[in-house]
C-alpha positions in Angstrom: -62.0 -3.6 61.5 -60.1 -2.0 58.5 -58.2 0.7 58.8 -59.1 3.7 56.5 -56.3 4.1 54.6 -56.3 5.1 50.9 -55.6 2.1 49.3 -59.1 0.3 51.4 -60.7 3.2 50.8 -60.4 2.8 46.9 -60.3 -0.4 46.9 -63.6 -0.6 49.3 -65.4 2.1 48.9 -64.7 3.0 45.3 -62.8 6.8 46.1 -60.5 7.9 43.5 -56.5 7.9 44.0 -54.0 9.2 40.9 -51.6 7.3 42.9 -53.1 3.9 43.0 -53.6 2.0 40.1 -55.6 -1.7 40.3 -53.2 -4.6 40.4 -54.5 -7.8 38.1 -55.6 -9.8 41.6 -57.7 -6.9 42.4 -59.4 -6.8 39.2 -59.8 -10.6 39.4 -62.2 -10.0 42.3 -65.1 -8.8 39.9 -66.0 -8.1 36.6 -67.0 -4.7 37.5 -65.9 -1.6 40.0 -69.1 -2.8 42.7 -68.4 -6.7 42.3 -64.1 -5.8 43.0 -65.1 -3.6 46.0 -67.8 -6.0 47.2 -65.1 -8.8 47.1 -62.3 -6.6 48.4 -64.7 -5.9 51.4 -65.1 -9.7 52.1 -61.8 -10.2 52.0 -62.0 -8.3 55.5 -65.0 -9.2 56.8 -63.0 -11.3 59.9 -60.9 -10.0 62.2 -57.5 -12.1 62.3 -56.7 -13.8 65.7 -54.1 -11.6 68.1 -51.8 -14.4 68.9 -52.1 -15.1 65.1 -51.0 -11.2 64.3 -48.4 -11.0 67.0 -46.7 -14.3 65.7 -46.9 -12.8 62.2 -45.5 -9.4 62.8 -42.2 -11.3 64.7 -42.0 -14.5 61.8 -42.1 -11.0 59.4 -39.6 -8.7 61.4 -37.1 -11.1 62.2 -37.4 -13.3 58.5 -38.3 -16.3 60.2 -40.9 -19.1 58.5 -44.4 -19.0 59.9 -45.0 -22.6 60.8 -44.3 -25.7 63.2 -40.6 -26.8 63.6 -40.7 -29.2 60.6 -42.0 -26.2 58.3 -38.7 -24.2 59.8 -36.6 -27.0 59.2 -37.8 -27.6 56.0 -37.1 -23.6 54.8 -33.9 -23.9 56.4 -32.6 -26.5 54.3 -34.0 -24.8 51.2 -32.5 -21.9 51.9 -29.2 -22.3 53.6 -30.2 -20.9 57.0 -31.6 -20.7 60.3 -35.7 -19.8 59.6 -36.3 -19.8 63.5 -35.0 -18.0 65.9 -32.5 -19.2 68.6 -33.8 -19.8 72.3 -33.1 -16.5 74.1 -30.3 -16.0 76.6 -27.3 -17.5 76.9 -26.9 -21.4 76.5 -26.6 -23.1 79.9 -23.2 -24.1 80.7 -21.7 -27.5 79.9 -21.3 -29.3 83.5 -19.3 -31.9 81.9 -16.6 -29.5 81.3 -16.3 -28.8 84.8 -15.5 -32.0 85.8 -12.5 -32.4 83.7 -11.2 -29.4 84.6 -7.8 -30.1 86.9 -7.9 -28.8 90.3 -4.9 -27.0 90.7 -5.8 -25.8 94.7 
């Protein structure tokens, strides 16, 4: 469902707002004010998957990419940093280092 908030309901439904104007890829929709809101309607016509919306608002919250682990890995190395998130908690302790470790008792 769309939410009923100005800019939808001028773009949708056609109601006037002195504070919106129509960007170029709204008028692109249609040659004329029905044909823009009919395709500005369709544009919504599908509700987005949950998990998809959840994983969005974190990838957009955080500034991580929105992909698999080579899409990551690929943004990371264009842009000179991590674009995932670190496993949470603390990393699990080195055992090796235990067992170099001089017992003194």
């Amino acid at each position: 469902m769309v939410a009923a908030s100005m800019p939808n309901r001028a773009h949708a439904d056609g109601a006037t707002d002195a504070l919106l104007s129509e960007h170029a890829i709204y008028r692109a929709l249609g040659r004329g004010g029905e044909a823009r809101r009919k395709g500005y309607r369709a544009l919504f016509r599908f509700a987005l998957d949950g998990e998809f919306v959840a994983a969005l608002g974190a990838a957009t919250n955080g500034g991580w990419a929105l992909g698999d682990a080579r899409f990551a890995r690929q943004i990371a190395a264009a842009v000179g940093r991590r674009a995932a998130p670190l496993a949470a908690g603390r990393p699990s302790k080195d055992r090796r280092d235990e067992r170099r470790q001089l017992k003194l008792l």
